[in-house]
N, C-alpha and C positions, 0 to 999 in steps of 0.2 A: 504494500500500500504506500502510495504516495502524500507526504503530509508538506509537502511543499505548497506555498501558494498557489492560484490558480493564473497565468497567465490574464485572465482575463479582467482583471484587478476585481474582482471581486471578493471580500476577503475570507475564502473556505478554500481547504484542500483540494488541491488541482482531482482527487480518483470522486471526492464528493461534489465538485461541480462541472468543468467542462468535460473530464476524463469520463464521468459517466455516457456523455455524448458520443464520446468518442468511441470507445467500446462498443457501443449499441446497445448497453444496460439501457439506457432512458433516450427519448426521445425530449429534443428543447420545446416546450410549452411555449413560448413564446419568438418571436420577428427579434428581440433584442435577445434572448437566452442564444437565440442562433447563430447571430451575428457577433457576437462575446466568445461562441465553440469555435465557431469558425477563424475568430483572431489568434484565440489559443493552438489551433490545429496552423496556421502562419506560423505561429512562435516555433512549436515543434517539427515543422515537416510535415506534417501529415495530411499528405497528398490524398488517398483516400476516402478520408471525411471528406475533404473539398471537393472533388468530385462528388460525392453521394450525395453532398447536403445541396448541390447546385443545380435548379431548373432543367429538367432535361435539354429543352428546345433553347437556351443559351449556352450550357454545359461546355467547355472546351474540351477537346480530345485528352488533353494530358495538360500538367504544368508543371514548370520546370523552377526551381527554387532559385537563387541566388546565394553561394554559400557564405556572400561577405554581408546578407543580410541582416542587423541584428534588431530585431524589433523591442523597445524601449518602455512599451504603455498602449493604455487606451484609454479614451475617454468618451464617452458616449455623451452627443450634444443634445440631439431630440429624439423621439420615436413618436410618431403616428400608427394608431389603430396595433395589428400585432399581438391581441393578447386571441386567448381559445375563443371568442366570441368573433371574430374578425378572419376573413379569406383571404386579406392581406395586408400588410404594413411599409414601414419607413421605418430607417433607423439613420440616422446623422452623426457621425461619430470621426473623431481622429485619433488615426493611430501614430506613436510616435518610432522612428527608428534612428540610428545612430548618424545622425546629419540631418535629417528632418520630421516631416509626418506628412502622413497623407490623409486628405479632408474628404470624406466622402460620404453622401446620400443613398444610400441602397434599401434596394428594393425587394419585399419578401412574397412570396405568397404559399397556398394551402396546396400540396398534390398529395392525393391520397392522404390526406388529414394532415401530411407530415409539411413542416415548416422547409422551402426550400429558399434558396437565395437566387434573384432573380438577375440583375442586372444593378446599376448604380451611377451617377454622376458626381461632377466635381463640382461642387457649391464656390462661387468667385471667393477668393479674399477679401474683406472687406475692413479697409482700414478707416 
């Protein structure tokens, strides 16, 4: 068992919060729980989940990691809609990595009940 933080800055042991995602113990209840897996499955490599948890009809063939990549943080700015009552959501969120972050709007929706990741945009800076 892992009692290490959870990537996802949320503050519970990585095997009681995203690991369970990951595994396929539990499935993310909600458009932000997924988007929180899915940053933690970035941290680790885990090619995988990011495939499964992604929209088929967007879904990329494969991805290819960056090994000088070091991801730093997350912080989640908004979320719309995304909870069990809801077919789809938003989540607004920046991730940080070792030289910057990246700012993005993504988009979730319901297949087969299960929470996938759809697609996303890059919200302007706003100074």
């Amino acid at each position: 068992m892992t009692t290490r933080t959870c990537p996802c800055g949320l503050p519970r042991p990585y095997d009681a919060c995203c690991g369970r995602f990951h595994t396929g113990a539990a499935a993310a209840p909600t458009a932000e729980l997924l988007m929180r897996s899915r940053y933690s499955a970035f941290v680790r490599g885990d090619a995988g989940y990011l495939l499964r948890t992604w929209h088929p009809r967007t879904r990329p063939g494969r991805l290819d990691f960056d090994p000088r990549m070091r991801w730093t943080g997350l912080e989640i700015l908004d979320s719309t809609e995304g909870s069990a009552f809801h077919d789809r959501g938003t989540v607004t969120f920046r991730a940080s990595y070792r030289g910057g972050s990246l700012h993005e709007r993504s988009r979730f929706e319901r297949v087969a009940g299960a929470w996938v990741y759809v697609d996303g945009d890059f919200p302007e800076a706003r100074d």
